[in-house]
Structures are given as structure tokens and as C-alpha cells.
C-alpha positions in Angstrom: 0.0 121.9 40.7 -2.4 119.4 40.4 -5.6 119.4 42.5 -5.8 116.4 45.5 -8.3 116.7 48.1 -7.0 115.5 50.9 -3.5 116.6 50.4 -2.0 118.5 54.0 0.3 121.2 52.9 2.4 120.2 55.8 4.6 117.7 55.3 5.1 115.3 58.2 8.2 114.2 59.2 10.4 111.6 61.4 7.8 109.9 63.8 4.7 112.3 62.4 5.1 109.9 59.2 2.0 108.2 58.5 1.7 105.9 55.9 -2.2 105.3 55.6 -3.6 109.1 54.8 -7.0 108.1 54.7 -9.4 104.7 55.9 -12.8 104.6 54.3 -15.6 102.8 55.4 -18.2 102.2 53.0 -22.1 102.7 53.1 -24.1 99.8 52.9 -27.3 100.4 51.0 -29.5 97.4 50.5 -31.3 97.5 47.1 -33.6 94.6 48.1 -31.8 91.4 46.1 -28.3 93.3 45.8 -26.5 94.7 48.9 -24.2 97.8 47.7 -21.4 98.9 50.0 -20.1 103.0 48.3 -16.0 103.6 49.4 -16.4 106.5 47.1 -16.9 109.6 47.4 -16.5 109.8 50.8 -17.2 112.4 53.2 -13.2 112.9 53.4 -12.2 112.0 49.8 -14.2 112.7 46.6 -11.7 110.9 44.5 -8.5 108.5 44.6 -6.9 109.9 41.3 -9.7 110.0 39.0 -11.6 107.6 40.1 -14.9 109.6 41.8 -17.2 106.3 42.2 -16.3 102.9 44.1 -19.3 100.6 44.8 -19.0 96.8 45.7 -22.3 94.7 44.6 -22.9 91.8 46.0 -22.0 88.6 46.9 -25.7 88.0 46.3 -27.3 85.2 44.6 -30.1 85.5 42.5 -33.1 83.4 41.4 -34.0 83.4 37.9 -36.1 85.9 36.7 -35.3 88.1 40.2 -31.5 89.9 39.8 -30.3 92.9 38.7 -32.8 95.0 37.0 -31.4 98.8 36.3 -33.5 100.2 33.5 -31.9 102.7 31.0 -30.4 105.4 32.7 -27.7 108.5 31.7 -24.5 109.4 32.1 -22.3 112.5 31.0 -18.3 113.9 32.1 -17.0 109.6 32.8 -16.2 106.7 32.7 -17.4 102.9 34.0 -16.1 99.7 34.3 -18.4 97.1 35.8 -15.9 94.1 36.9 -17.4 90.7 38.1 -15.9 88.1 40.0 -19.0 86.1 39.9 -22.0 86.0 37.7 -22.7 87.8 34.8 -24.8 91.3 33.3 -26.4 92.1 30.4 -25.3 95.6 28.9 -26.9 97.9 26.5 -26.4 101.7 25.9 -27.7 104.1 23.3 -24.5 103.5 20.9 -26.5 100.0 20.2 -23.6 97.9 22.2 -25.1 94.9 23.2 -22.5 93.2 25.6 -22.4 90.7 28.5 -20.2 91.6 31.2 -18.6 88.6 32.5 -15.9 87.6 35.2 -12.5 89.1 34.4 -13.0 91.5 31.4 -13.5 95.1 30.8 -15.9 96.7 29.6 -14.9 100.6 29.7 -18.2 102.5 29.0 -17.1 106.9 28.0 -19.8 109.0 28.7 -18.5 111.7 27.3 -20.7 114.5 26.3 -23.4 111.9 26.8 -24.6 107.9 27.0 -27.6 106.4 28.0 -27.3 102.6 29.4 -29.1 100.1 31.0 -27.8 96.5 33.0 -30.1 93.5 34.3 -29.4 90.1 34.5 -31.9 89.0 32.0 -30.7 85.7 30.7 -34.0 84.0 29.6 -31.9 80.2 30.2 -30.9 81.2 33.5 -32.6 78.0 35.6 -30.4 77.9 38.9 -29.7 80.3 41.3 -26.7 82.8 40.1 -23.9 84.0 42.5 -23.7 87.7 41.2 -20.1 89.8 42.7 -18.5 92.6 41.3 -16.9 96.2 41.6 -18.5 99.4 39.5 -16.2 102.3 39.0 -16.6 105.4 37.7 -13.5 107.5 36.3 -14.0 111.5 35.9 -12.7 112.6 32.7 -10.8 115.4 32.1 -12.2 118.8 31.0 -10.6 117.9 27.6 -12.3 114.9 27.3 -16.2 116.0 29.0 -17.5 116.9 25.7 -16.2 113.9 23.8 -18.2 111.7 21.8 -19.3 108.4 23.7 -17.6 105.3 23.4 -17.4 101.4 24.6 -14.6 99.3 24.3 -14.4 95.7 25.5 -11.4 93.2 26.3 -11.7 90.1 27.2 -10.1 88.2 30.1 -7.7 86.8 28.3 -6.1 89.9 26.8 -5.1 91.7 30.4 -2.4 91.3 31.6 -1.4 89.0 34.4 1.5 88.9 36.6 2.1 85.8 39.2 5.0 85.4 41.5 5.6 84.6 45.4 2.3 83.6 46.1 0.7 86.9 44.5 -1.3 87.1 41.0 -2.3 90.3 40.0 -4.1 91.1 36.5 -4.3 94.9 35.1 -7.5 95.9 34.5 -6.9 100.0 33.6 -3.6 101.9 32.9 -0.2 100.9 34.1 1.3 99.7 36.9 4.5 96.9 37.3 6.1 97.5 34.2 2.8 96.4 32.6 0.0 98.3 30.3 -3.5 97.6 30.4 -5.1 97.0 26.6 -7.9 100.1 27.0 -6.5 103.6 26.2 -7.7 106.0 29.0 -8.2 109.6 29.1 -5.5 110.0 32.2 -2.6 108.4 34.0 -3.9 105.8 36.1 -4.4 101.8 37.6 -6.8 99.6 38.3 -5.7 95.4 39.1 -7.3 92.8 40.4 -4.9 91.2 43.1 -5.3 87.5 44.9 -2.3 87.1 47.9 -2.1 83.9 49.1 -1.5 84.0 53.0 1.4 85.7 54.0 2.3 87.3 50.5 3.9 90.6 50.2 2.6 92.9 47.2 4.3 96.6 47.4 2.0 99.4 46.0 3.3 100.7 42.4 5.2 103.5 43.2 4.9 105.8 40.1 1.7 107.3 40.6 0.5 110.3 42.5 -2.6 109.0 44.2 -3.2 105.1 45.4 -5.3 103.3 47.5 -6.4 99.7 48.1 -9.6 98.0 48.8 -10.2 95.1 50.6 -12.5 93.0 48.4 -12.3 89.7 50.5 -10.0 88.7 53.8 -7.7 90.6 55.3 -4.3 92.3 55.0 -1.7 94.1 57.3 -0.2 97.6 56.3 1.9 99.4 58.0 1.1 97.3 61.6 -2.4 97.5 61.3 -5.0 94.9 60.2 -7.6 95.6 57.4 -10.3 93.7 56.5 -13.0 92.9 53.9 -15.0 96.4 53.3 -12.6 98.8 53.9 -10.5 101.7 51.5 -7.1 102.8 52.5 -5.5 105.5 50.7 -1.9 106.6 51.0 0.2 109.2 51.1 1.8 110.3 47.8 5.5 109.0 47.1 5.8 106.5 49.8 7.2 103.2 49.1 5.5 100.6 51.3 3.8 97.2 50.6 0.5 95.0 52.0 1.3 91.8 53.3 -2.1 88.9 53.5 -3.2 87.9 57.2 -3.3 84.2 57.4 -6.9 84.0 55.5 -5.1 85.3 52.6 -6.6 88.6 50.5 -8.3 89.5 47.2 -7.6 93.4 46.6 -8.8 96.0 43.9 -5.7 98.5 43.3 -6.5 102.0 42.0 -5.4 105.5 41.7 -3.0 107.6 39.1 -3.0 111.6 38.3 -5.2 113.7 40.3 -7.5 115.6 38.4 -6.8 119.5 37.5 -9.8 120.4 40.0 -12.7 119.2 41.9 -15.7 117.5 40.0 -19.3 118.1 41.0 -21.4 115.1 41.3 -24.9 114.3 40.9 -27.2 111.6 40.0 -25.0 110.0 37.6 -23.4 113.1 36.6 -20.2 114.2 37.4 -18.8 117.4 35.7 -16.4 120.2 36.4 -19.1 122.9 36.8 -22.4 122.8 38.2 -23.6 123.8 34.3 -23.0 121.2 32.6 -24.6 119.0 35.3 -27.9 121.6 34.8 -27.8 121.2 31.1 -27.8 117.4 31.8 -30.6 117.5 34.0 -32.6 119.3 31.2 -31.9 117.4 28.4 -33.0 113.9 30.3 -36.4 116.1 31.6 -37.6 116.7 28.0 -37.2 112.9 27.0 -36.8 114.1 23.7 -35.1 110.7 22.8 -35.3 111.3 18.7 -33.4 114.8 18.6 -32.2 115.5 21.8 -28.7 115.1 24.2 -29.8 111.2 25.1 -31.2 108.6 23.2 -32.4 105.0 24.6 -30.4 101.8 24.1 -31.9 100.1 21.3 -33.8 96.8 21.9 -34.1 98.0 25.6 -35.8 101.6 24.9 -39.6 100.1 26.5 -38.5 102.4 29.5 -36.2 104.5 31.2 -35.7 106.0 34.9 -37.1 109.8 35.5 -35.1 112.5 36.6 -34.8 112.2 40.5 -36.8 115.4 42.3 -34.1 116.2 44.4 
């Protein structure tokens, strides 16, 4: 039996039949030129599959010389993906990848046993204001795969997959979903997509997976009789058929979900692990900054600084 945790043993049915299981609101947290807006973990659901991280950045724009600025920072036991709509990032990490993340690709960045990374918006051409908009993800990895080397892949726009029909485009970022396969090998079963819905288009959730949920990137949709809106996280039962339909503003979605994981994950920082160990070893091995011969090393040609270890 695999592990979800917001699963009822009971199983409803006739009119106790619920199609939405849970409705997430997400935290806005305002980091000064970027507003961030966390769906997950939520106070009732750590994860939707394996995904265990959901943050929306942006819309913002930024002036030159003044956007996103995270300096290098560690990672161990997942996954990211960083997906813009707008604007662009600059990504290095301690493998010596040296990539910009731009609108409509993937960049999958394993953690594994251990990565360090950094992202800013440091285009020295940049003269106009830039729109910046995106999603970050994180995926937990399986117990198999938390001591794995690191990796990064990337795959451009143009070599995901893209469906379009009845007013609905939807392009696979991760996994599988409409008879379609995403480029990136992952870890587990899972989805990710990218969908647009003109007004008044119907897109039914794939139906193959264990664990799905939708969020509501921009206007608004109707599911099962009720309206959703920009900012908000359903999740749905397992096994039900059922499909979203766009309000009269139309709807840009994010799809996700797959296998649920084989147990919880402990998160902290920007650790996530299967036991509060490996999350303590972690810890450690960023306090000694022993960049040279320890766990982490620093991105190269970005390795001028770094962020401590939180004291909490």
C-alpha cells in the first residue's frame, strides 16, 4: 500500500461523493522585488504524488541590476524544475552547469545525495525593465534514489511535447499523461503540464495516476459546480474521472501528481529526506563549509558566497 496523506479510509459513497478532496490556499510571502505565493506543503497535504514543494514567483517586473538574487544554496533527497512563463534566470550549481532558464523548458535539477545551486537574474545587457513569472517545484525522490549522485538535465521548449485540440493546448513538462511522455527520465511515476483553455474549454484530468491536483496559474475554471480562481490548489480524489471546464476569462493551469511516495518525507530548509538523519547530516556538512573535501561544494564562477545555515 502506498503512503498518501490525506487519503480517508472510508470510502464515500452515492451523494457523500466528493470530487475535490482538498482546496489549498497558498501563503503569500513578499521577498521585497518578488512576491512568492507556497500551495505546498500545506497544513493538510505535505505532497500531491511526489511533488512536496509548489511555489508561484511573480508576476513581478524587475529593473536592471535589481531581480532575483539567491546566492548559492544546498539541496539533498530532490528534485527542481524552475518553469517560467516570463522572463528569464541564470543557473549555476556545484556540477559546473551553467544554464539560463527560460520560458517553456526544463531544467530538472537531482539533488541526490547532494547539490549546491544558486539563481539571479544577472544579465549584465539587461537595459529595460523585465517581466519575471514562473512555478518552482520540488519532487522528493525515492529512498532508492536519496543517495544518488547529482545530476541536471535540460530540454528545451521545443522538445516537449504539445497537444492542442478544442480550444485547449497543453505541453508536458514531467512524466506522462495523454498518451504522451515527457523527454526527462524521472525517478517515479508522475505529471507535470503546462495547460492554456480558451473560454469555455473542457480538459478532463488524466486518469491513470494515483494522486492529481490542479493549480490555478491565471483566470478561473469550474469543477465540479464550483468556481476556482487564480491562486488556488485543488486536489482530487484518487480514481475519479472528471474534467475542468474555463470560466468565460479563460485559464492557464499547472497539472501535477503521479505515485504517492512509500512514506512521509521530513522537510527542512531545503532538505527533504525520509528520516530526520539524513536531514541532521545535511545540516552538518553545510555548517563546516568545508567546500574542498566535504558533502557540498560551491558552483563554480559563482562560489564568492554562499547562504549560512538558518539558526532555527
Amino acid at each position: 500500500m502506498s503512503w498518501n496523506p490525506a487519503l480517508d479510509p472510508h470510502c464515500p459513497t452515492g451523494d457523500e461523493v466528493d470530487a475535490i478532496d482538498t482546496v489549498i490556499i497558498p501563503r503569500a510571502r513578499d521577498l521585497g522585488a518578488l512576491e512568492v505565493r507556497r500551495a505546498l506543503p500545506a497544513p493538510r497535504r505535505q505532497m500531491v504524488g511526489p511533488f512536496i514543494f509548489f511555489d508561484q514567483m511573480g508576476p513581478a517586473e524587475f529593473l536592471p541590476s535589481r531581480g532575483l538574487d539567491v546566492r548559492p544554496h544546498p539541496h539533498i533527497g530532490l528534485a527542481t524544475i524552475s518553469y517560467l512563463y516570463r522572463g528569464r534566470m541564470h543557473h549555476r550549481d556545484s556540477l559546473g552547469t551553467d544554464q539560463w532558464i527560460e520560458p517553456g523548458a526544463v531544467n530538472w535539477m537531482v539533488a541526490g545525495a547532494g547539490i549546491t545551486h544558486s539563481e539571479r537574474t544577472d544579465d549584465a545587457t539587461q537595459t529595460d525593465p523585465m517581466p519575471f513569472f514562473g512555478i518552482q517545484t520540488w519532487v522528493a525522490l525515492p529512498k532508492d534514489h536519496e543517495d544518488r549522485p547529482a545530476a541536471f538535465i535540460h530540454a528545451g521548449r521545443d522538445a516537449l511535447p504539445e497537444l492542442e485540440a478544442e480550444g485547449k493546448t497543453v505541453r508536458l513538462i514531467l512524466g506522462s499523461a495523454y498518451g504522451e511522455r515527457a523527454p526527462v527520465e524521472t525517478p517515479s511515476e508522475m505529471f507535470y503540464a503546462d495547460a492554456v483553455l480558451a473560454p469555455g474549454a473542457a480538459l478532463p484530468l488524466p486518469d491513470e495516476h494515483e494522486d492529481r491536483g490542479i493549480y490555478v496559474v491565471e483566470g478561473a475554471i469550474r469543477v465540479a459546480g464550483q468556481r476556482f480562481e487564480a491562486g488556488q490548489m485543488m486536489v482530487f480524489r484518487p480514481g475519479d474521472r472528471l474534467s475542468v471546464q474555463a470560466e468565460a476569462e479563460g485559464a492557464r493551469l499547472m497539472l501535477l501528481g503521479g505515485a504517492t511516495l512509500e512514506g512521509p518525507r521530513h522537510i527542512w530548509w531545503n532538505f527533504v529526506a525520509s528520516s530526520k538523519e539524513r536531514i541532521e547530516e545535511a545540516k552538518e556538512a553545510w555548517r563546516r563549509e568545508d567546500w574542498a573535501h566535504g558533502r557540498f561544494s560551491l558552483p563554480p564562477g559563482d562560489d564568492a558566497e554562499f547562504i549560512p545555515l538558518p539558526d532555527r
